[in-house]
C-alpha positions in Angstrom: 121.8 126.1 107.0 125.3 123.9 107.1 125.4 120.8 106.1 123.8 118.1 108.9 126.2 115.7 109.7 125.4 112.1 110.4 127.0 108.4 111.4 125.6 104.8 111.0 125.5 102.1 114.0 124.4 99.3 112.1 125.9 95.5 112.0 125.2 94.7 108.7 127.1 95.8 106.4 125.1 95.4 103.6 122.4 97.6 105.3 124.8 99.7 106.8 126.0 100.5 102.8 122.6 100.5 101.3 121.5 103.4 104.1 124.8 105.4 103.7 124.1 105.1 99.9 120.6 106.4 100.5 121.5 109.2 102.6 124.3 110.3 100.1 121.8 110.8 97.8 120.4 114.0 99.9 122.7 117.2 99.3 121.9 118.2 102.6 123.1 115.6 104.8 126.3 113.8 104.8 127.9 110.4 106.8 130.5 111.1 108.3 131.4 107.4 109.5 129.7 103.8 110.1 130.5 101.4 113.1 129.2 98.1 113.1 128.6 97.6 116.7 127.3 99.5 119.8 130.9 100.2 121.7 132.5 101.4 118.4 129.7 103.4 117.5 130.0 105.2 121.0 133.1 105.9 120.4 132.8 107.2 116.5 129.8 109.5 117.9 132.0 110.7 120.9 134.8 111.6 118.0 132.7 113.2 115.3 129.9 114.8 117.9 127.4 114.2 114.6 123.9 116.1 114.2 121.8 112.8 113.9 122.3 109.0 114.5 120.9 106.3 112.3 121.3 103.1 114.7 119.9 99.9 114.6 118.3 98.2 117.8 119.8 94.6 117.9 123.6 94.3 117.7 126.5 92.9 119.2 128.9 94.0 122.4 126.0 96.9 123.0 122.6 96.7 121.7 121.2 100.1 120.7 118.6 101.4 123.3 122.0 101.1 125.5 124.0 103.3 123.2 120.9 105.7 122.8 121.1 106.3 126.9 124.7 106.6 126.5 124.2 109.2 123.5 121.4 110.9 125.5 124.4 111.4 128.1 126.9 112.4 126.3 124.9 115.1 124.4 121.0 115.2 124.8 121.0 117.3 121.1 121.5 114.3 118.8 118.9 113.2 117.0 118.1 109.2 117.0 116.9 107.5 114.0 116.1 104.0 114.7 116.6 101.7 111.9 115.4 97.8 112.4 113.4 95.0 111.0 111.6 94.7 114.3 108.5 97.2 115.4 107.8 95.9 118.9 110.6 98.5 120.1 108.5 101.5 118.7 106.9 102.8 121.8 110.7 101.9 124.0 112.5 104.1 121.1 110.0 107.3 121.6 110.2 107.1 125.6 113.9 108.1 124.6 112.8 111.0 122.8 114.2 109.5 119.3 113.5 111.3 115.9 112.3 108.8 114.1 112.1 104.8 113.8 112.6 103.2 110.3 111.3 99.8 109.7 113.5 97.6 107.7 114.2 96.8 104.3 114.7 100.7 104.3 112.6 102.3 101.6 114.1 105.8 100.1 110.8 107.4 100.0 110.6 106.6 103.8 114.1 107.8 104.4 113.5 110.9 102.3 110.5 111.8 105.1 112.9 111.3 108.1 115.6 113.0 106.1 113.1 116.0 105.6 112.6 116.2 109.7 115.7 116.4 110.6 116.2 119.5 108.3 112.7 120.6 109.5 114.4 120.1 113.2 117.6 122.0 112.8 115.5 124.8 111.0 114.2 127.4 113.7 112.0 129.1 110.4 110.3 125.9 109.7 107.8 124.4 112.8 108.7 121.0 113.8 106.3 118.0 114.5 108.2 115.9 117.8 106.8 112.9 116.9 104.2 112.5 113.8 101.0 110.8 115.0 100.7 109.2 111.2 104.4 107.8 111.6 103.5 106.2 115.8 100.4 105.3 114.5 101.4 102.9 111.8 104.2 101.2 113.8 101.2 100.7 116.6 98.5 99.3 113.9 101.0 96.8 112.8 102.3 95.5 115.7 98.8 94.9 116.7 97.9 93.2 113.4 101.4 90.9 114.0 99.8 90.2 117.6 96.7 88.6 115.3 98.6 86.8 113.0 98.3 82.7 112.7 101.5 80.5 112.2 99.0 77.5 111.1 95.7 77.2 108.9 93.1 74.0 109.8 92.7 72.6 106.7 90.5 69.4 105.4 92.6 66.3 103.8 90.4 63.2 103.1 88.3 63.9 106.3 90.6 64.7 108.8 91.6 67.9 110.1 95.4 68.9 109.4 97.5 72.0 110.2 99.3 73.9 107.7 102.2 75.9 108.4 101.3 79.4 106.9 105.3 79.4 105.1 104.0 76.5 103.5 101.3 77.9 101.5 101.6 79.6 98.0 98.3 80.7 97.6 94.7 80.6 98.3 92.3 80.4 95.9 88.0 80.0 95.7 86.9 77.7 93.4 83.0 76.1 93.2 82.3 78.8 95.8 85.0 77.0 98.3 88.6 78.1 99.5 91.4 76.2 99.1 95.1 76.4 100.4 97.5 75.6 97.5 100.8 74.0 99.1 103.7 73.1 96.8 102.1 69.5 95.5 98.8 69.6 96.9 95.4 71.7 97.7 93.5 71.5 100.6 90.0 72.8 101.8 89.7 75.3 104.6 86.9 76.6 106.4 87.9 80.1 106.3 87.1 82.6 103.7 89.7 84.5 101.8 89.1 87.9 104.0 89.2 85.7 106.9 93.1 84.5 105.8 94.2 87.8 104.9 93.2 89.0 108.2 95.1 86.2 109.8 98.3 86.3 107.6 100.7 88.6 105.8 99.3 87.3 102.0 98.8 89.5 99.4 95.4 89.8 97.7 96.0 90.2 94.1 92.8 89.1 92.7 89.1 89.0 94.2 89.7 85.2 94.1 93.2 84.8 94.9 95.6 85.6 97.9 99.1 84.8 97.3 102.6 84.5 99.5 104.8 86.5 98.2 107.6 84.6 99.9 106.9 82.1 97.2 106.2 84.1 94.1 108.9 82.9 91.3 108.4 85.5 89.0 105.9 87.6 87.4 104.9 88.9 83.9 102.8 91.6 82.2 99.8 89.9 80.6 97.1 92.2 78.8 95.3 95.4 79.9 97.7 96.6 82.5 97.2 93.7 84.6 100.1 90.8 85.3 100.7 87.1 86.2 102.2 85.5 88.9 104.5 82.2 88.5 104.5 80.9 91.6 107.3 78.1 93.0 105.2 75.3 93.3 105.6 72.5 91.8 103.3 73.5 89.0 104.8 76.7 88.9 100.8 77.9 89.2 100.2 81.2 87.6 98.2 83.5 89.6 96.4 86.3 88.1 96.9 90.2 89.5 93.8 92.7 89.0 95.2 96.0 87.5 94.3 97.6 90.6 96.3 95.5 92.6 99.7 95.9 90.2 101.4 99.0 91.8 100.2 97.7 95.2 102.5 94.3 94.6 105.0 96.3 93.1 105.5 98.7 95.8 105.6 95.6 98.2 108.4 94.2 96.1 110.2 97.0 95.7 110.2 97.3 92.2 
């Protein structure tokens, strides 16, 4: 089988870069050319008549469910990728019959599986899955759980009743038998329980009595038996303890 030959419609150019850099990494595929906007990436597709598309969703001069109609047009056997940071497109971007739809910050492992279909695709041998139920699936449980997610957390400060902006915490924590939100100079009580938060939130559990934003993780540090610490950027630069079975889970979320 030749070569399959590919462009990037992205506007950012550092994604744009980091994608083509992936993709180069595959011996066969190759990018043949990156626009960074919708009109100029119609027009680099109607030059190099590519095998497959990688093309982000929200861009200038032509957003990219408007390009994948016009690509559609202009020859119904391109393959779309989707690439973007936002899920709630999913469902929009498999009504136009695309390939795949990437969630950013890319992932090479994830790449590597939509790189694989598109070989699968163009290989009449091989028999080719339309639209993996594992990959729809995924995009559909989490823009469900981002439906149930809370901006603000009722907490208890000297009696009253206040309510903390979710960016604002570091961590959560039980102590006595109680939960506590820990902001950057203070801790607060809350009536919920530390499932109850994860379910509400995007925190990480790395401990049976911790949940931690990883927005506001400073650093972290191997400690003893496999397991690690976490410094967060509070003011007390708090050091949060990670189970070893939680490790590669953190890791993987970090990309490390």
């Amino acid at each position: 089988m030749d070569k399959l030959r590919c462009v990037i419609v992205e506007d950012e150019i550092p994604a744009a870069e980091e994608l083509s850099y992936i993709i180069s990494q595959h011996e066969g595929i190759s990018v043949e050319g990156i626009a960074y906007d919708g009109k100029t990436g119609m027009e680099l597709i109607k030059s190099k008549k590519p095998d497959a598309v990688f093309l982000d969703i929200n861009m200038p001069a032509k957003n990219g469910m408007e390009v994948a109609k016009n690509i559609k047009k202009f020859d119904d056997n391109i393959d779309i990728i989707f690439v973007t940071a936002y899920e709630e497109h999913a469902v929009k971007a498999f009504e136009l019959n695309a390939l795949d739809y990437v969630l950013k910050p890319f992932d090479e492992s994830r790449i590597a599986v939509t790189i694989d279909r598109l070989m699968q695709k163009n290989n009449k041998n091989v028999e080719y899955e339309k639209i993996p139920k594992d990959i729809l699936n995924e995009l559909i449980d989490k823009m469900d759980r981002e439906k149930k997610l809370v901006k603000k957390i009722p907490c208890e400060r000297h009696g009253k009743i206040i309510l903390v902006d979710v960016n604002d915490i570091y961590y959560c924590y039980i102590k006595d038998d109680k939960t506590y939100v820990k902001v950057k100079d203070d801790s607060y009580l809350v009536g919920y329980t530390l499932a109850q938060i994860e379910e509400r939130t995007n925190f990480f559990r790395s401990h049976r009595s911790f949940l931690v934003n990883i927005d506001n993780i400073k650093e972290l540090y191997s400690w003893f038996n496999g397991t690690y610490k976490l410094v967060m950027d509070d003011e007390e630069e708090s050091e949060v303890p990670i189970s070893r079975n939680n490790v590669k889970k953190l890791k993987k979320l970090l990309k490390m």
